[in-house]
C-alpha positions as CSV (number, residue, x, y, z in Angstrom):
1,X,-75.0,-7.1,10.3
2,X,-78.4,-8.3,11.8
3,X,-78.2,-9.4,15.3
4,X,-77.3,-12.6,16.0
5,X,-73.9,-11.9,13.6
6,X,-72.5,-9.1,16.1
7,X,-73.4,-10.0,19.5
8,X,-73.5,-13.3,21.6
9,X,-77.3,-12.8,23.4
10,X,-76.2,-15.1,25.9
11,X,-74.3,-12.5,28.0
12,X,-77.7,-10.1,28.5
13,X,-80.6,-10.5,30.2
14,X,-82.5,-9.2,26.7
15,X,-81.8,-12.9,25.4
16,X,-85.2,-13.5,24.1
17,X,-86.2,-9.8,22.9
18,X,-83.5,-9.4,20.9
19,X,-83.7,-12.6,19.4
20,X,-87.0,-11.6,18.2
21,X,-86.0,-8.8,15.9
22,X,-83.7,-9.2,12.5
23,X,-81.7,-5.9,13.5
24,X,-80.7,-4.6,16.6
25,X,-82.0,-1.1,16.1
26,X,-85.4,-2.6,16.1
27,X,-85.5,-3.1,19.5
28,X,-85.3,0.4,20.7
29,X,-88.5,1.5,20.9
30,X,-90.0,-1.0,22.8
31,X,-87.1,-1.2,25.2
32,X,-88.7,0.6,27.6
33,X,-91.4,-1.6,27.6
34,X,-89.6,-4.6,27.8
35,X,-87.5,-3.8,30.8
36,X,-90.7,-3.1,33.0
37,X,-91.7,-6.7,31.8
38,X,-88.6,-8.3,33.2
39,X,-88.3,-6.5,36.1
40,X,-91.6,-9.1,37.3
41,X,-89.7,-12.0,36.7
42,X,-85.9,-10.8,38.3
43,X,-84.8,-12.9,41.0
44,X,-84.8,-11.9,44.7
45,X,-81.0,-10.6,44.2
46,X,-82.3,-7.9,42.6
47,X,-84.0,-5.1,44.8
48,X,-85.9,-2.4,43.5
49,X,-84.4,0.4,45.3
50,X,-87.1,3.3,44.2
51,X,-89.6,3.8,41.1
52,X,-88.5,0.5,38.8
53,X,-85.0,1.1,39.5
54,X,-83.8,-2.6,40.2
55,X,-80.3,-3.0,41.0
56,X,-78.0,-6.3,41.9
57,X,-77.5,-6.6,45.8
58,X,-73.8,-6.9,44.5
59,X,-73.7,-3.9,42.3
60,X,-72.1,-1.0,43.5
61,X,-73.6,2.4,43.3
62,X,-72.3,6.3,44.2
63,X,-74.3,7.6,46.6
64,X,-74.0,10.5,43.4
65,X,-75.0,8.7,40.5
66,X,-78.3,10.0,39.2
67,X,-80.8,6.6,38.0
68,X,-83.9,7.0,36.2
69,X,-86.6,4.2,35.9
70,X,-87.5,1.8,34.0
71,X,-83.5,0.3,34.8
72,X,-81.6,-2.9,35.4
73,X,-78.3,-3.5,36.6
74,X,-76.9,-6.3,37.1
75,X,-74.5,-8.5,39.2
76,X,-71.2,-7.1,40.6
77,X,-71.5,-4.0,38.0
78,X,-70.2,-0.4,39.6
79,X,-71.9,2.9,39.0
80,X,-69.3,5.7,39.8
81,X,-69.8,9.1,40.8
82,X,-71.9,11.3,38.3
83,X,-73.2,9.1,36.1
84,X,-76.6,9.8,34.8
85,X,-78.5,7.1,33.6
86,X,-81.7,8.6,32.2
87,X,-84.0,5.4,31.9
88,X,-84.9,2.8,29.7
89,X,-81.7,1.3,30.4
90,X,-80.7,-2.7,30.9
91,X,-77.0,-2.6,32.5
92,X,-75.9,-5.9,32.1
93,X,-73.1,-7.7,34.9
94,X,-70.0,-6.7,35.3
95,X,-70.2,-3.5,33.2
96,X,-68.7,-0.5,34.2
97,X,-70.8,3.0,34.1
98,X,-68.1,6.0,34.9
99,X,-67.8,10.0,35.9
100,X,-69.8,12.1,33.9
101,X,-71.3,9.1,31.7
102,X,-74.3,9.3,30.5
103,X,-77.3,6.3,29.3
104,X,-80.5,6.6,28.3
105,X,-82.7,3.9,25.8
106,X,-79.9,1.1,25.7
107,X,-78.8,-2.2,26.2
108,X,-75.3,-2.5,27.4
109,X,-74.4,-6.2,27.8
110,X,-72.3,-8.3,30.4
111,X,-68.9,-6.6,31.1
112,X,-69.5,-3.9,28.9
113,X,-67.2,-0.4,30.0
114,X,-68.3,3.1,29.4
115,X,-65.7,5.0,32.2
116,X,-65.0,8.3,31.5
117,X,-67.0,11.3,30.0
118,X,-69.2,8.8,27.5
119,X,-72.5,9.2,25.9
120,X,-74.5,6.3,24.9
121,X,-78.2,6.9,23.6
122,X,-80.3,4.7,22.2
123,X,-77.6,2.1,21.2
124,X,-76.9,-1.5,21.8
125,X,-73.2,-2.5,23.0
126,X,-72.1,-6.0,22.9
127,X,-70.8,-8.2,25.8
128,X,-67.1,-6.2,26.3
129,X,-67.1,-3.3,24.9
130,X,-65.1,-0.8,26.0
131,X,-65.4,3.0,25.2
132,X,-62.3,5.5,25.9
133,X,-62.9,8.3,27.3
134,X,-65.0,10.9,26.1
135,X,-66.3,8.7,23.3
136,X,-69.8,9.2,22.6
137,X,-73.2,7.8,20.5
138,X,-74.5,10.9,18.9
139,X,-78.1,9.6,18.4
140,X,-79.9,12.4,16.3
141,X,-78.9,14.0,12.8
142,X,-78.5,17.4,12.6
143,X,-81.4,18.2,10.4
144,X,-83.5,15.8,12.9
145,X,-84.4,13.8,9.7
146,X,-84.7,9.5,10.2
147,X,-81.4,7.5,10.1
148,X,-80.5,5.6,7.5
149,X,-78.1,2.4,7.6
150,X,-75.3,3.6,5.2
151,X,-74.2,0.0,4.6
152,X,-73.5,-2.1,0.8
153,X,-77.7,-1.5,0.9
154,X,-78.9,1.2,3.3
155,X,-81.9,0.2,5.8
156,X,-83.9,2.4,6.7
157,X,-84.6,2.4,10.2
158,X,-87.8,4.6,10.4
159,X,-85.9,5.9,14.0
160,X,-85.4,10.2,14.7
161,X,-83.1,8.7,17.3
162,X,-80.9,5.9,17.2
163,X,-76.8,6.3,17.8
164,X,-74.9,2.6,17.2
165,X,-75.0,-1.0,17.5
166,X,-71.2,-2.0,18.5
167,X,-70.4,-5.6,18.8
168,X,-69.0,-8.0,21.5
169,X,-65.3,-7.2,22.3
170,X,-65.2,-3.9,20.1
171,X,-63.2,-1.3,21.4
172,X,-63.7,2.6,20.6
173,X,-60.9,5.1,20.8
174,X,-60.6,8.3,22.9
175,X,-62.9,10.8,22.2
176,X,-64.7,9.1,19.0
177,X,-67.5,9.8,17.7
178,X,-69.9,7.6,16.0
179,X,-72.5,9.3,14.4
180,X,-76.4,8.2,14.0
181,X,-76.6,4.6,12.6
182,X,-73.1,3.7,13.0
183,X,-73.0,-0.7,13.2
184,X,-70.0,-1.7,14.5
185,X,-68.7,-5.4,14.1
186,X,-67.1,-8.2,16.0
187,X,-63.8,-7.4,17.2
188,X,-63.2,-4.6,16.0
189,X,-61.3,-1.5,16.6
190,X,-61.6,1.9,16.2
191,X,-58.5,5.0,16.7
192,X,-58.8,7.7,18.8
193,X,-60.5,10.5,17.7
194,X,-62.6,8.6,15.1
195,X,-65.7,9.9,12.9
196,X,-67.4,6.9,12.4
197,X,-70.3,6.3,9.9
198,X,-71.6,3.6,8.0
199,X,-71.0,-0.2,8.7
200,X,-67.7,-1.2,9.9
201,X,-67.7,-5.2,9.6
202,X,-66.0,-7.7,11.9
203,X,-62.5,-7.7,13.3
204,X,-61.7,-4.7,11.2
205,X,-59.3,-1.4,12.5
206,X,-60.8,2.0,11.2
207,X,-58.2,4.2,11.4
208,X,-60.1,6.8,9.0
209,X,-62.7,6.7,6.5
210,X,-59.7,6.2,4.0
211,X,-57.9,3.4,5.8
212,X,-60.0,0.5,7.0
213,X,-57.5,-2.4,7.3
214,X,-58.5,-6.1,8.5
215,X,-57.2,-7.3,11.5
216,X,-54.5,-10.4,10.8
């Protein structure tokens, strides 16, 4: 599942980074990095409300959200009360950043919806996908060990911290989790109250570990 097969880099301002590496979880640890580099070449639609926080003049923002530099967000996108976006964060347009959610280390592409109770570390969501509520990334194994990519031949990432990639126009059920290294195809789906692990390939409906049908 390397990049260019789950998401369509035209619908994020990380175009060119991402194109650069084979998988998405490569591009985490330099993300931070690589959002202070394009915050010099934004266009003068963007303002940089306080410490590299940049933010479209047509993006809406709670006076309550809490925003953390180095971030992006882009056009006509809407940051609702309570959100806490921790840093390192490229929000692309359109998206959708709700109560109680919480970013930090991502790239969420154009029209991308976390609204309700959601936690996305160190992840990569494709151009529109939307996460129920109270569906999370969780980003760190219990024993804090490095995450492997439990696909047909694991990868190892060589990350303590990376939660999923989830491609364009995926959508994740209520109150799912998907656990530390979790790739998520095209198109896919995934039931409520999920326990996701592993690689789920495109256009694909998990409904459990044990029933994983493809979509007709």
């Amino acid at each position: 599942m390397k990049t260019d097969e789950i998401y369509d880099l035209e619908h994020t301002l990380a175009k060119e980074y991402l194109s650069s590496f084979t998988y998405g979880f490569e591009a985490l640890s330099g993300l931070s990095s690589f959002i202070f580099e394009i915050q010099n070449s934004l266009t003068d639609e963007y303002t940089e409300i306080y410490n590299s926080v940049w933010i479209h003049k047509s993006a809406k923002v709670s006076p309550t959200a809490f925003i953390k530099g180095p971030c992006v967000i882009g056009k006509d996108s809407e940051i609702r009360h309570s959100a806490f976006i921790r840093g390192s964060v490229l929000i692309g347009e359109n998206c959708v950043i709700g109560n109680s959610t919480e970013i930090k280390n991502s790239i969420l592409f154009d029209g991308v919806q976390v609204p309700h109770f959601n936690y996305i570390g160190d992840s990569i969501l494709g151009y529109k996908v939307h996460f129920g509520a109270g569906a999370i990334t969780s980003n760190v194994k219990s024993d804090k060990s490095l995450i492997t990519v439990k696909g047909i031949s694991p990868i190892k990432t060589n990350l303590r911290k990376f939660g999923a990639l989830v491609g364009d126009y995926t959508e994740i059920g209520c109150n799912t989790v998907l656990n530390p290294g979790t790739v998520i195809g095209r198109n896919s789906t995934i039931y409520p109250l999920s326990n996701v692990r592993g690689v789920i390939p495109d256009s694909y409906i998990y409904k459990s570990s044990s029933n994983i049908i493809r979509k007709e």
